[in-house]
C-alpha positions as CSV (number, residue, x, y, z in Angstrom):
1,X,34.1,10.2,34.4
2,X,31.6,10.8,31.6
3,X,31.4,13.3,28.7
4,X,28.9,15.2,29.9
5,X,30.5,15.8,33.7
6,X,31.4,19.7,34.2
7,X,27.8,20.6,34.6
8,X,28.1,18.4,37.9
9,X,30.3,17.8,41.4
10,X,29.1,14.3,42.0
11,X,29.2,11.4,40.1
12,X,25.7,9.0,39.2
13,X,24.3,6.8,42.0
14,X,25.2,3.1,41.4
15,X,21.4,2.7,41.1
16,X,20.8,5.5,38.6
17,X,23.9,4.0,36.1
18,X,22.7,0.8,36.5
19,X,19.6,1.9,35.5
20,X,21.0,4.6,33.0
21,X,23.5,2.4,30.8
22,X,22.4,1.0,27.5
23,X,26.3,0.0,26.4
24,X,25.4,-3.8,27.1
25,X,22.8,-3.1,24.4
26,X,23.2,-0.6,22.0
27,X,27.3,-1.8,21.4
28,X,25.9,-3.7,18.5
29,X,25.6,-0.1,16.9
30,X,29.3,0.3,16.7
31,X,29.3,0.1,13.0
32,X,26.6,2.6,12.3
33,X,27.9,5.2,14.9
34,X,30.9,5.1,13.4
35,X,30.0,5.2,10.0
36,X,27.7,8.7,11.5
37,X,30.7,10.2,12.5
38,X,33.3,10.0,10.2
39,X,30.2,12.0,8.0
40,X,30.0,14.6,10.8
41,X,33.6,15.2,10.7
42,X,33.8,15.7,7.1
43,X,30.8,18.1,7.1
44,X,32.9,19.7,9.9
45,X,36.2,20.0,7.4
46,X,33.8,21.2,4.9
47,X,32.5,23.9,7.4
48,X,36.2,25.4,8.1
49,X,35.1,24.4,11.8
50,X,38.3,21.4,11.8
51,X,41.4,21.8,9.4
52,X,42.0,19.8,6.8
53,X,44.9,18.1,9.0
54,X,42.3,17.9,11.7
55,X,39.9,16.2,9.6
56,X,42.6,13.2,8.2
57,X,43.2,12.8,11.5
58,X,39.7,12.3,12.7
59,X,39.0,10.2,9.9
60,X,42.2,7.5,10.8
61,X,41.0,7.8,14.4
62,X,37.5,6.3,13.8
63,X,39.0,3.6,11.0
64,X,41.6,2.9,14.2
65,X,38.8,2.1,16.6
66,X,36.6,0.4,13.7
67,X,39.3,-1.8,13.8
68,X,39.4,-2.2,17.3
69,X,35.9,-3.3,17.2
70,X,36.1,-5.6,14.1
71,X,39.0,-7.6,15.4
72,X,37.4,-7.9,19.2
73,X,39.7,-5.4,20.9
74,X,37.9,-2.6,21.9
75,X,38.0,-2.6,25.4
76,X,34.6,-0.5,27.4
77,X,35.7,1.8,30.5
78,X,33.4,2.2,33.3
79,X,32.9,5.4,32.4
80,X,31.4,4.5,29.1
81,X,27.9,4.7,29.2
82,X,26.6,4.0,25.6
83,X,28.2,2.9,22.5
84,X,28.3,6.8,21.1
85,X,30.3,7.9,24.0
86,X,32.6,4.9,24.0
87,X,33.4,5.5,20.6
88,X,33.8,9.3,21.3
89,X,36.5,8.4,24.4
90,X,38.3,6.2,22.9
91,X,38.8,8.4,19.7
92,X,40.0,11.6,22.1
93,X,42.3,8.9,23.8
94,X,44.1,8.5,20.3
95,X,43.5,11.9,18.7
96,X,44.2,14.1,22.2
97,X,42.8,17.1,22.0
98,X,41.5,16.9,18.1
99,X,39.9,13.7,19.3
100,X,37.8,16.5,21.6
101,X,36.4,18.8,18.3
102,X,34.7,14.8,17.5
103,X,31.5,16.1,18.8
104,X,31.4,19.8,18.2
105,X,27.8,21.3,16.2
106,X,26.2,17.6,17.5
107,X,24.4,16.0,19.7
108,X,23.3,12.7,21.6
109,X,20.3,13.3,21.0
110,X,20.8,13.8,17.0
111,X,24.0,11.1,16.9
112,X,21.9,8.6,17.8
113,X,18.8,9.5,15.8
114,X,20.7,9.2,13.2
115,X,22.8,6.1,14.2
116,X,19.6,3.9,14.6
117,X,18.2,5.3,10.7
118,X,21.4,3.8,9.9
119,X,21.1,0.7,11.6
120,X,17.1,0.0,11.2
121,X,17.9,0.9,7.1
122,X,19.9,-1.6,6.7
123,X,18.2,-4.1,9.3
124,X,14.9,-3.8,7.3
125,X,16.9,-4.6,4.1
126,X,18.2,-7.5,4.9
127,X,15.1,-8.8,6.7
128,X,13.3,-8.2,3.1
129,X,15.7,-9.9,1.1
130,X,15.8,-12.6,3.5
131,X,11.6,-12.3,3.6
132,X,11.8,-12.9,-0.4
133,X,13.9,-15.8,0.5
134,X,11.5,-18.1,1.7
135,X,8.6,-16.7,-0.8
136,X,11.2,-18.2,-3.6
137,X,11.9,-21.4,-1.8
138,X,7.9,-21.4,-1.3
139,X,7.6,-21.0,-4.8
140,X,10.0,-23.8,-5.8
141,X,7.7,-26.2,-3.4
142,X,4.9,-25.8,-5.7
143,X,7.3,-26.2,-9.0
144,X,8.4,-29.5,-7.2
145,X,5.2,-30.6,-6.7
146,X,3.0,-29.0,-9.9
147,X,0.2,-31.6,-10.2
148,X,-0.6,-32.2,-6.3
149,X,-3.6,-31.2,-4.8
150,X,-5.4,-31.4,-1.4
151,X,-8.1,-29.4,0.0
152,X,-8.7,-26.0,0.9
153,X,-10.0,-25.0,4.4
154,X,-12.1,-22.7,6.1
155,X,-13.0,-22.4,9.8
156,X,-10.1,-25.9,9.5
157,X,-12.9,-27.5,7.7
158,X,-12.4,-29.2,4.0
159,X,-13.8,-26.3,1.6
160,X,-12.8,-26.9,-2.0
161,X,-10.0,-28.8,-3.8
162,X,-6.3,-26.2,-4.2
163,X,-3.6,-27.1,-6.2
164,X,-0.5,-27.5,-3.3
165,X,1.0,-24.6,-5.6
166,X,-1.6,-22.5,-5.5
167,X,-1.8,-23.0,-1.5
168,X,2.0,-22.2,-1.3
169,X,1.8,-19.4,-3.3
170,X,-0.8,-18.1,-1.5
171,X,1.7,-17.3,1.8
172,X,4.5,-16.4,-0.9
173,X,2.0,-13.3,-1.8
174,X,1.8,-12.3,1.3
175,X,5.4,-12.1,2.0
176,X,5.9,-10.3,-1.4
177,X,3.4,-7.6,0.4
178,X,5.8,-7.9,3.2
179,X,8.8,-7.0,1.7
180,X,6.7,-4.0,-0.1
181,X,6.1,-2.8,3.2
182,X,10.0,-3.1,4.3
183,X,11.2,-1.6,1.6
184,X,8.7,1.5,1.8
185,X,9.1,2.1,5.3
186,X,13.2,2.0,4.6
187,X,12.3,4.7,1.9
188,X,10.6,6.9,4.8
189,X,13.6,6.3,7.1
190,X,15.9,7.4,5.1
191,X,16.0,11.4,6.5
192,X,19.1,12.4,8.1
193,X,18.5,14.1,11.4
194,X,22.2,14.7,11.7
195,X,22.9,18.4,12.1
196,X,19.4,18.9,14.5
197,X,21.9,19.0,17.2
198,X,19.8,18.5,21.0
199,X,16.7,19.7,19.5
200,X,17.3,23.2,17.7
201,X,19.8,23.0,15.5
202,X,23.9,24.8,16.4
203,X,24.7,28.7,15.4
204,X,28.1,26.8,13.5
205,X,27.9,26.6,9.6
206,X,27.0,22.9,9.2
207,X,25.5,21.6,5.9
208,X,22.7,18.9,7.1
209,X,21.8,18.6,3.8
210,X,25.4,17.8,2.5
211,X,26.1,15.5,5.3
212,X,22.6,13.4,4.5
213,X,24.1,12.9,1.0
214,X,27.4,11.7,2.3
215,X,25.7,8.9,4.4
216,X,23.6,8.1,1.6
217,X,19.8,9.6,2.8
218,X,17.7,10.8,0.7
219,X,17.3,13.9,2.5
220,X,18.1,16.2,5.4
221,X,14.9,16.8,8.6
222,X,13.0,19.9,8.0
223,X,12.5,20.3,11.7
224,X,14.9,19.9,14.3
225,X,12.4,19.0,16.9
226,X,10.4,16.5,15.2
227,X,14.4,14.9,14.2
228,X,15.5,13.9,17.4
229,X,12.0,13.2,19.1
230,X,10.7,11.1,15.7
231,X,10.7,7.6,16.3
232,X,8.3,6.7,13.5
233,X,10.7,4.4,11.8
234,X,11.4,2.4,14.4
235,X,7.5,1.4,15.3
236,X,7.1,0.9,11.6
237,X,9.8,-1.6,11.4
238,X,7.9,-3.2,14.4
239,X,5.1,-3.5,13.5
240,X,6.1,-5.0,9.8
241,X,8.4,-7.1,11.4
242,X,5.6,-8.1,13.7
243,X,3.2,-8.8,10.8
244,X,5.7,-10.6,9.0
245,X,6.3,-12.3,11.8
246,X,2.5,-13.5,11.9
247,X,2.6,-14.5,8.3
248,X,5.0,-17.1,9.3
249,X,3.2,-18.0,12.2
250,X,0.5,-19.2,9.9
251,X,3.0,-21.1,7.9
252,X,4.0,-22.8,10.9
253,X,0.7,-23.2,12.2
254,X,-0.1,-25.5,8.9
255,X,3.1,-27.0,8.8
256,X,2.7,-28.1,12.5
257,X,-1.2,-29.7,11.3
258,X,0.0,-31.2,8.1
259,X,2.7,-33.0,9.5
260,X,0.6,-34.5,12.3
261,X,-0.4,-38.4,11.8
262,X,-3.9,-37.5,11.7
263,X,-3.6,-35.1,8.5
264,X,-0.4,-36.6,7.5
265,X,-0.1,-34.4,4.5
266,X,3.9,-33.5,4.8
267,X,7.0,-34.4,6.7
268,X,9.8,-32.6,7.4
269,X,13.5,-34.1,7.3
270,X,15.0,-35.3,10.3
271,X,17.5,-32.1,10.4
272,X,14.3,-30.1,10.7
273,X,12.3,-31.9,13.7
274,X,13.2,-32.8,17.0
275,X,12.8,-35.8,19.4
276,X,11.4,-36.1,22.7
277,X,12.8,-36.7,25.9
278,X,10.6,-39.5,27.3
279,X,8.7,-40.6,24.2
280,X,11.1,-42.8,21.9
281,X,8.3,-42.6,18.4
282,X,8.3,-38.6,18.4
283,X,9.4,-37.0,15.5
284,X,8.1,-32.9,16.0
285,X,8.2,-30.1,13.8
286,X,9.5,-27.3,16.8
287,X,10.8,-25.4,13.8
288,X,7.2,-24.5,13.1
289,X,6.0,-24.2,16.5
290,X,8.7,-21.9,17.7
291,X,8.3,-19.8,14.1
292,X,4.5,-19.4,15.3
293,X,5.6,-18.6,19.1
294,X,8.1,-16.1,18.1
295,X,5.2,-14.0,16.1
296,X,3.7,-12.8,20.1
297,X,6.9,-11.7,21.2
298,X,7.4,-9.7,18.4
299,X,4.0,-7.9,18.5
300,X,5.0,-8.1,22.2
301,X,7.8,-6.0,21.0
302,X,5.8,-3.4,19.3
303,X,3.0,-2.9,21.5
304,X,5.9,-2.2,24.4
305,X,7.2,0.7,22.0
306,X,4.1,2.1,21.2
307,X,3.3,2.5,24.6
308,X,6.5,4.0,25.7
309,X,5.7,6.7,22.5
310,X,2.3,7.8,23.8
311,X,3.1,9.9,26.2
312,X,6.1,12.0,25.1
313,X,6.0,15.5,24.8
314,X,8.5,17.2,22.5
315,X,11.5,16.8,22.0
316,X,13.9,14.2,22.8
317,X,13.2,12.3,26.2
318,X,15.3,9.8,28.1
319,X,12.4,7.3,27.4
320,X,13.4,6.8,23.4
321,X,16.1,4.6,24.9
322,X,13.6,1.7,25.3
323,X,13.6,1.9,21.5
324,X,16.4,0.0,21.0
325,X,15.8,-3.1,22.8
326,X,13.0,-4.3,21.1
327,X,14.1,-3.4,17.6
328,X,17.0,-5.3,18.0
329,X,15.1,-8.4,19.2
330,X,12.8,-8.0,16.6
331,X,15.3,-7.8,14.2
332,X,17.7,-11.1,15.4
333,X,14.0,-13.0,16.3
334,X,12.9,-12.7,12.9
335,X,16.3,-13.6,11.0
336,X,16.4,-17.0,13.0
337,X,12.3,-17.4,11.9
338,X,12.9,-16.7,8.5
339,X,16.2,-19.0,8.2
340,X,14.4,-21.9,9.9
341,X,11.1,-21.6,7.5
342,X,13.3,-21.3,4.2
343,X,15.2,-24.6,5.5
344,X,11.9,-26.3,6.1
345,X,9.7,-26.0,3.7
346,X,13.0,-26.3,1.5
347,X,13.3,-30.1,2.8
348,X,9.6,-30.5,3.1
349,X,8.4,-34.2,1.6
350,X,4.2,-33.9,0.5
351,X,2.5,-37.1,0.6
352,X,0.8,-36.7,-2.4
353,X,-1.6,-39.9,-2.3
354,X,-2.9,-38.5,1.5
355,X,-3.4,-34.8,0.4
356,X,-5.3,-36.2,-3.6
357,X,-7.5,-38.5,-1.2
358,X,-8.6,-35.4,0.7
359,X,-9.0,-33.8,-1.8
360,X,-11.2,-36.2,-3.8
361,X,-14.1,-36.0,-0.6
362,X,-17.3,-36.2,-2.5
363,X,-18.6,-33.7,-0.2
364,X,-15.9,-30.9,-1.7
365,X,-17.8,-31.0,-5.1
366,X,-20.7,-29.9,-3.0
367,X,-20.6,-26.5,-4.8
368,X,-19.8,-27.7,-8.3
369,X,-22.9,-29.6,-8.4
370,X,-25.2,-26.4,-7.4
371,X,-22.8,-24.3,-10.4
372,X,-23.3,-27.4,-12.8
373,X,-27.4,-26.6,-11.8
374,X,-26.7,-22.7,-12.2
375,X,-25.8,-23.5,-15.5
376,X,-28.8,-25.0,-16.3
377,X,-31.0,-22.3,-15.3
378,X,-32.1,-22.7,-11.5
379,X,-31.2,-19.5,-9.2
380,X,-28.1,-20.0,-7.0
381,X,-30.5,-20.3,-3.5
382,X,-32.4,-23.0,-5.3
383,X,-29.3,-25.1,-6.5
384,X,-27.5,-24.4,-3.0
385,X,-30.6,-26.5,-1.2
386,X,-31.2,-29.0,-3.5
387,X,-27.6,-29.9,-3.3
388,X,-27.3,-29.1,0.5
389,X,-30.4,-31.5,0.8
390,X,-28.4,-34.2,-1.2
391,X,-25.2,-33.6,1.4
392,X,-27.4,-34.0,4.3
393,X,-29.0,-37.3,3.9
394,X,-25.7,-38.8,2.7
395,X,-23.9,-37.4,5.9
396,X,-27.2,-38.7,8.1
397,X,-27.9,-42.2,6.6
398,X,-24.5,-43.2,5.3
399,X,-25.3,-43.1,1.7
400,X,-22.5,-42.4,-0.5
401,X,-23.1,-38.9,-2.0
402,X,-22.1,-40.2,-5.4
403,X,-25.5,-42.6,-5.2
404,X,-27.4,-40.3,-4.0
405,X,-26.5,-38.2,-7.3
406,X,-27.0,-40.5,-10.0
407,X,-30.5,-40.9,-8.6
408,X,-31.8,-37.9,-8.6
409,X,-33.5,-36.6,-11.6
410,X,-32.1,-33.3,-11.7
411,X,-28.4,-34.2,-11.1
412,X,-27.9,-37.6,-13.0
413,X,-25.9,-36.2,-15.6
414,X,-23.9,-34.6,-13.5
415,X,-22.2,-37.5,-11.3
416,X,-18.6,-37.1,-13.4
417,X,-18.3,-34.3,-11.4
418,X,-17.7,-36.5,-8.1
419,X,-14.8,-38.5,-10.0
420,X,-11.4,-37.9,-8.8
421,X,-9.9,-34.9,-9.5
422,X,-12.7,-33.4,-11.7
423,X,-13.5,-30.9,-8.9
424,X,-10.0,-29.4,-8.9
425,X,-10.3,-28.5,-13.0
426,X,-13.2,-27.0,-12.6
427,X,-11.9,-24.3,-10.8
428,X,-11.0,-22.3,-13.8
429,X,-11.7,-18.5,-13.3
430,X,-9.0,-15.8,-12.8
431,X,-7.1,-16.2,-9.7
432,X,-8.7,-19.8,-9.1
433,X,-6.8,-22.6,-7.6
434,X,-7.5,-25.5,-11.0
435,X,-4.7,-26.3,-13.0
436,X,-6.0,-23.6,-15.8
437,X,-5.5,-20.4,-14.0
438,X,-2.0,-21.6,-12.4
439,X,0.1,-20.6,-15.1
440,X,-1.0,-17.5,-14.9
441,X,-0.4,-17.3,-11.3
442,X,3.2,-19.0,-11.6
443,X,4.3,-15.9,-14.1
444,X,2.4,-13.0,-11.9
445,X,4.2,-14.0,-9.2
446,X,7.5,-14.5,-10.8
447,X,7.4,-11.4,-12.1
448,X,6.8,-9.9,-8.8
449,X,9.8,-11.9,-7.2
450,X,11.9,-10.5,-9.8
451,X,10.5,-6.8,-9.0
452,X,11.0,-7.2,-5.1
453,X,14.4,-8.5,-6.3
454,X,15.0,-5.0,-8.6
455,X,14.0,-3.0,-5.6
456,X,16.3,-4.8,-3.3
457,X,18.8,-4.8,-5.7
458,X,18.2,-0.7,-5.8
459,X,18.0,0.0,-1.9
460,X,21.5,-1.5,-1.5
């Protein structure tokens, strides 16, 4: 029998509660639905709508079936058809008829609005601090390795000679950005839509506003319609989830190339690859590739909710229940990505005499050549062809470019820019990737890791 019966003579269709249940899901709420309700009730003592006697007893009711659930004893009826009406059956069962005033002035509709802000606050969190987990752990690659370099790509071809820190730091920015966007969009979930009630509020003397306080919210809704029907938060977890989610899908996607024999830049330990089956030499880095196969399913993930939000009309609709799902996916997906990146690129071993040979391609110091001739007085176009003109006959006849240099009347003086290494210190303005501007980078970042930090330490 569920809580919602009297209205009805017949009980669902197998087909329609097979369809209808979300316990086998949304359980994993427990926590946060309780945590909701033992609020409610004390804005309901507050309100003179339960005794004070009431009220204690409501109160040891929901810690008795926290229990329950903590210690693996909760046991679901069939009648229970999500986690909020468990929890409400099971405290009548123990309270009796008190255990029936659980739900008065509230809804479904605003119970579980307010559960999942509860749940997706703290998920976001903790994928934020975890997030700034693998920026720091990126960050102590490049302090393990200070002085290695190898090149820089675009379109996956060499470019121009990068510090390894500078590279590494590179993704650990972009995670700092991530957990900005976590911890913002944890700032905008935290409104209360407790006290909303189905969708336009109760005529009982509830105090919204004093119950968002209790559960730690910033604030109380302003509009009752736009609090049960609002599923902003969630689609904004998505989709930074989902973009954090492709930042380390780019992380795997280099580790997977710079661990292959033909760049053979990095290996990974053996607690962080995997054999194969038939092939007895195979040593592969499937953290990586499943890190950059998990990043589709979770834009998967947010496309799928997005769609399911387009065409709702006001207010609360039985669709919103295929919110949950894919939040909660998103959420455990990206926890096992994050751990399994941190652990990689914590063991990670850089061969430092592959990447510095790379690096050191004559061909890289292409550009520094042309800058050596800006410096000199010829217009950027000019230098670019003269030089791209040198590059082109050594690539076609097999000429070492370094020759081809000291023999040419305009660049002679300018061969010691081809020696090893020389490329990499001349990158030297703001930002750069030489050895001159990486202090600089090593403290901005620090001190950004330590705010991210500050701001984590503050949401919790």
């Amino acid at each position: 029998m569920t809580l919602w019966h009297g209205r009805f003579s017949t009980g669902m269709s197998d087909a329609l509660w097979d369809l209808s249940e979300s316990y086998s899901f949304d359980h994993v709420l427990w926590r946060h639905d309780l945590m909701g309700s033992r609020a409610h009730v004390r804005g309901l003592g507050r309100a003179g709508i339960v005794s004070a006697e009431e009220m204690t007893l409501l109160l040891e009711t929901l810690d008795a079936v926290e229990e329950e659930f903590a210690s693996g004893v909760f046991v679901r009826t069939p009648s229970d058809e999500d986690i909020h009406m468990a929890i409400e059956r099971r405290v009548t069962e123990i309270a009796g008829p008190t255990g029936a005033k659980l739900h008065t002035a509230r809804s479904r509709n605003d119970q579980v609005a307010t559960t999942l802000r509860l749940f997706t606050r703290d998920a976001v969190t903790d994928i934020a601090a975890r997030a700034l987990g693998l920026a720091a752990t990126l960050h102590e690659v490049g302090e393990r390795y200070p002085d290695v370099y190898l090149p820089g790509y675009t379109h996956l071809q060499r470019a121009q000679p990068v510090l390894l820190s500078h590279h590494v730091r590179a993704h650990a920015w972009a995670l700092v950005r991530d957990v900005d966007r976590l911890l913002s969009s944890r700032d905008r979930a935290n409104i209360s839509p407790l006290g909303a009630g189905a969708l336009a509020g109760t005529s009982l003397p509830i105090s919204p506003e004093e119950t968002a306080k209790d559960l730690g919210f910033s604030r109380a809704f302003e509009n009752s319609l736009d609090a049960v029907s609002d599923r902003d938060f969630v689609a904004e977890a998505l989709f930074n989830i989902a973009l954090l989610g492709v930042h380390c899908s780019r992380l795997g996607e280099e580790l997977v190339l710079w661990t292959t024999s033909e760049f053979g830049f990095a290996s990974l330990t053996d607690d962080f690859t995997t054999g194969s089956s038939m092939l007895p030499q195979k040593k592969n880095s499937d953290v990586a590739e499943l890190a950059r196969g998990k990043s589709g399913r979770l834009v998967g993930n947010l496309t799928g909710l997005l769609v399911t939000l387009k065409g709702l009309p006001l207010s609360y609709n039985r669709d919103l229940q295929e919110d949950k799902e894919p939040l909660f996916d998103s959420v455990r997906q990206i926890h096992l990505v994050l751990t399994a990146l941190s652990g990689a690129y914590g063991s990670i071993e850089i061969h430092s005499d592959v990447t510095r040979a790379a690096a050191d391609d004559p061909l890289i110091a292409a550009i520094d050549l042309a800058e050596w001739m800006v410096v000199r007085g010829t217009p950027f176009r000019q230098a670019h062809e003269h030089v791209g003109a040198l590059v082109g006959r050594s690539v076609r006849d097999g000429v070492p470019l370094v020759d081809l240099v000291a023999a040419d009347p305009v660049l002679a003086d300018a061969r010691d820019i081809l020696s090893q290494g020389a490329a990499l210190t001349r990158r030297t303005s703001p930002g750069g990737s030489g050895p001159t501007p990486a202090t600089r980078q090593r403290e901005l970042l620090m001190n950004e890791l330590r705010r991210a930090e500050q701001r984590l330490r503050d949401a919790h």
